[in-house]
C-alpha positions in Angstrom: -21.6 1.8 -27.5 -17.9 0.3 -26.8 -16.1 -0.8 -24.0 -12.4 0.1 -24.0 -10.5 -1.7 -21.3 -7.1 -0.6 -21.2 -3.7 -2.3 -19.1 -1.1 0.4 -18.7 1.9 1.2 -16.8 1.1 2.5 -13.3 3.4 5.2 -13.8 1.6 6.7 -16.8 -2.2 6.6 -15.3 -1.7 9.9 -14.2 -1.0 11.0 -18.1 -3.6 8.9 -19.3 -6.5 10.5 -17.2 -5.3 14.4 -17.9 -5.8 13.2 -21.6 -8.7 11.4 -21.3 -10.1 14.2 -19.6 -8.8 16.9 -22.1 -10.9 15.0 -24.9 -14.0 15.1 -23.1 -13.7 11.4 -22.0 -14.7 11.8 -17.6 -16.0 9.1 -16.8 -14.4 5.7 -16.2 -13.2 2.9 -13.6 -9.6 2.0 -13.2 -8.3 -1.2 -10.8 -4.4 -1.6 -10.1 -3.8 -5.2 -11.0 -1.2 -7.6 -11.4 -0.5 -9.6 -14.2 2.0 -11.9 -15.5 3.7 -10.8 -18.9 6.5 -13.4 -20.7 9.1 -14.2 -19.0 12.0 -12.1 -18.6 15.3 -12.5 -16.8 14.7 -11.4 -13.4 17.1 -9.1 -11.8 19.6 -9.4 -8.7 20.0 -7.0 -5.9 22.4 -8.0 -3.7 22.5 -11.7 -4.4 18.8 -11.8 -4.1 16.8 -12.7 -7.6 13.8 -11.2 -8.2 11.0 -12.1 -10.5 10.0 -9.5 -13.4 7.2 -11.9 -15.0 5.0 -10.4 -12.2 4.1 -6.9 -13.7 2.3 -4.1 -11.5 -0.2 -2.6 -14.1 -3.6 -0.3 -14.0 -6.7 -1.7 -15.8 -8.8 1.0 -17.2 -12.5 0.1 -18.0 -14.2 3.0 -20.0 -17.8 2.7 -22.1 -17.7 5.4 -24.8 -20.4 6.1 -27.4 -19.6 5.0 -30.9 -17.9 8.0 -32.3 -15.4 8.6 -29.5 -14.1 5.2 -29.6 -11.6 6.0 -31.8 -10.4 9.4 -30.0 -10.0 7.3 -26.9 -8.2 4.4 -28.3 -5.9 7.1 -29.8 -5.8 9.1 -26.7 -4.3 5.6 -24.7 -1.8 5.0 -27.1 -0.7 8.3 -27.5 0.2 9.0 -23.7 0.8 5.2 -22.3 3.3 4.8 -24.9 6.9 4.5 -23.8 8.6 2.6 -26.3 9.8 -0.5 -24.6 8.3 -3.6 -23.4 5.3 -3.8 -21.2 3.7 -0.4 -22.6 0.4 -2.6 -22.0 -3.0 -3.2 -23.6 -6.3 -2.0 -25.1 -9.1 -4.4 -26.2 -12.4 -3.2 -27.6 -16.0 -4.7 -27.3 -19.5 -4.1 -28.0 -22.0 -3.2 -24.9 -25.6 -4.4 -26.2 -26.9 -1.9 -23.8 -27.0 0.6 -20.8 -29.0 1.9 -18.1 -29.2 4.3 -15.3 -30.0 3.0 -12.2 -31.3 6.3 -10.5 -34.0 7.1 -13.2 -34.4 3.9 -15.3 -32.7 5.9 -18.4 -31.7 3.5 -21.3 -29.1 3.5 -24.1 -26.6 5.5 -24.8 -28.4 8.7 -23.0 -26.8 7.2 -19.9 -23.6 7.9 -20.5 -24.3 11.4 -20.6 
């Protein structure tokens, strides 16, 4: 099993999910979060400067059997990707194991 935790634009969660979804991936948590990128220069509205290092983001946290890891990695890059900076993240780890509170089911039967 794999955990793919993604960081991606706010604005394209809603994208993300419809895809997700369309490849059979339905199950996952997502957090909004805020992180702090490199710095850029910050911009000024009306005299007032405001910081852009501070980035509002969504953190996806999704645990995938083995063979759909690579369909969802694809998926997230395919439909968070805008081209510029700040498109985001996705990091990949192992999950030793699993288990389903409710019945005591272990492995990778639980995320069925």
């Amino acid at each position: 099993m794999k955990k793919i935790e993604a960081i991606i634009r706010r604005s394209k969660y809603h994208i993300v999910k419809e895809a997700l979804h369309a490849k059979g991936i339905m199950f996952f948590s997502y957090w909004d979060v805020t992180g702090v990128g490199h710095e850029q220069k910050g911009s000024v509205y009306r005299g007032i400067s405001y910081s852009t290092s501070d980035i509002q983001r969504r953190f996806l946290s999704i645990v995938v059997n083995d063979d759909f890891e690579e369909v969802t990695i694809s998926t997230i890059l395919e439909a968070a990707k805008t081209g510029e900076v700040g498109d985001g993240k996705i990091f990949v780890s192992d999950i030793n194991d699993a288990y389903r509170i409710r019945t005591g089911e272990k492995g990778e039967e639980t995320l069925k």
